[in-house]
C-alpha positions in Angstrom: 0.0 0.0 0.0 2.6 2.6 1.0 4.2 2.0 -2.3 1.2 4.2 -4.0 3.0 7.1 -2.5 6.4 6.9 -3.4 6.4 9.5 -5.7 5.0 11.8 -3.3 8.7 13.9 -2.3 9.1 14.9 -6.1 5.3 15.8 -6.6 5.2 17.9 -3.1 6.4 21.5 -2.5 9.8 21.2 -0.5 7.6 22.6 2.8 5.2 19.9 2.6 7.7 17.0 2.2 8.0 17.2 6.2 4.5 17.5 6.7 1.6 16.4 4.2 4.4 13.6 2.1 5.3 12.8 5.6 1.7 12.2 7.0 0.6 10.7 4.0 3.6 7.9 4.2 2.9 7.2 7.5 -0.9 6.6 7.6 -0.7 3.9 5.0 2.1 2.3 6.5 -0.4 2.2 9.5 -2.4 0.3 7.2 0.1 -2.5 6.9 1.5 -2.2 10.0 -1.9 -2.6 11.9 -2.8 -6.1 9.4 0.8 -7.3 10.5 0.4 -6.4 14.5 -3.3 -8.0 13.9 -2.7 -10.8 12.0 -0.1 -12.0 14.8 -2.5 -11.9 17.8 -5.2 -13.5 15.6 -3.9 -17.2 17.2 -5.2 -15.2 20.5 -8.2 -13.3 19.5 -10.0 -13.5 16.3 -12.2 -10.1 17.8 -9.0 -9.1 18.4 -7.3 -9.2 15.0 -11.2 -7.5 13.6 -9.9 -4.9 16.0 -6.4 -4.3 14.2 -8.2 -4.1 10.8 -10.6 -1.7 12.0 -7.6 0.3 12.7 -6.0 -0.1 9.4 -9.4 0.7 7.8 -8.9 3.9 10.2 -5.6 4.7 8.8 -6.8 4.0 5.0 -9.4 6.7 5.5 -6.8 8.9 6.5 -5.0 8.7 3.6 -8.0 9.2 1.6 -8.5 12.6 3.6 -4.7 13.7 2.9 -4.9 12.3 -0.6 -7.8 15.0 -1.4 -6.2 17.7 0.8 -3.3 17.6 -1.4 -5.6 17.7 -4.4 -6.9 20.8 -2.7 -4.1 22.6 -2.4 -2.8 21.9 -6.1 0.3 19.4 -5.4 -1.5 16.5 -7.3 -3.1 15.9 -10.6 -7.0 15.3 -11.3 -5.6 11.9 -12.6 -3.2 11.2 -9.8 -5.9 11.9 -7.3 -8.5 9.8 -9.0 -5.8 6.7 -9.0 -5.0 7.0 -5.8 -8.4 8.1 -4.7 -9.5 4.4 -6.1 -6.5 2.0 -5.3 -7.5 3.0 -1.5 -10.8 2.5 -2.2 -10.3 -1.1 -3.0 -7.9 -1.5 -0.1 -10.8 -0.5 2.1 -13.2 -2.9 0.3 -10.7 -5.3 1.0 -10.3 -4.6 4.8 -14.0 -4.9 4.6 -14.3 -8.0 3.2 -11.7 -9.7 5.7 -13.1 -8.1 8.5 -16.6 -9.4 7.4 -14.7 -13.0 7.0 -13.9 -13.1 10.9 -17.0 -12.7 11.7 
């Protein structure tokens, strides 16, 4: 997931490579790194691991929010933010799905 934003530090105004890049890197690595802490306490707790991917759906809605907040302010294409805009989309419909799945 993270790797939809690697582009991010050449696309960004050098002020917002510390901030907005930097927030928008971080909140979908939350997405993976809530599935990974999840996933491994799922032996433990299946309501438990629904818990982590509620987090990571969390995160992915974030990203979402920065995603149009750079569209906003100009540092990303219609295009870019339409891409991006779906591939988390889908990731979400996925967290859906596996949440639904423990259920």
């Amino acid at each position: 997931m993270w790797f939809l934003l690697t582009s991010i530090k050449l696309a960004f105004p050098k002020m917002e490579q510390y901030a907005l890049a930097d927030q928008l890197r971080r909140s979908s690595k939350g997405i993976c790194a809530n599935l990974a802490e999840g996933f491994a306490k799922q032996t433990h707790s299946k309501p438990e691991f629904a818990r982590f991917i509620s987090m990571a759906m969390g995160s992915c809605s974030e990203v979402e929010t920065w995603i149009s907040y750079a569209f906003d302010l100009g540092y990303i294409s219609q295009t870019q933010h339409d891409d991006w805009l779906r591939s988390y989309a889908h990731i979400y419909g996925m967290l859906i799905n596996l949440r639904e799945k423990l259920k």
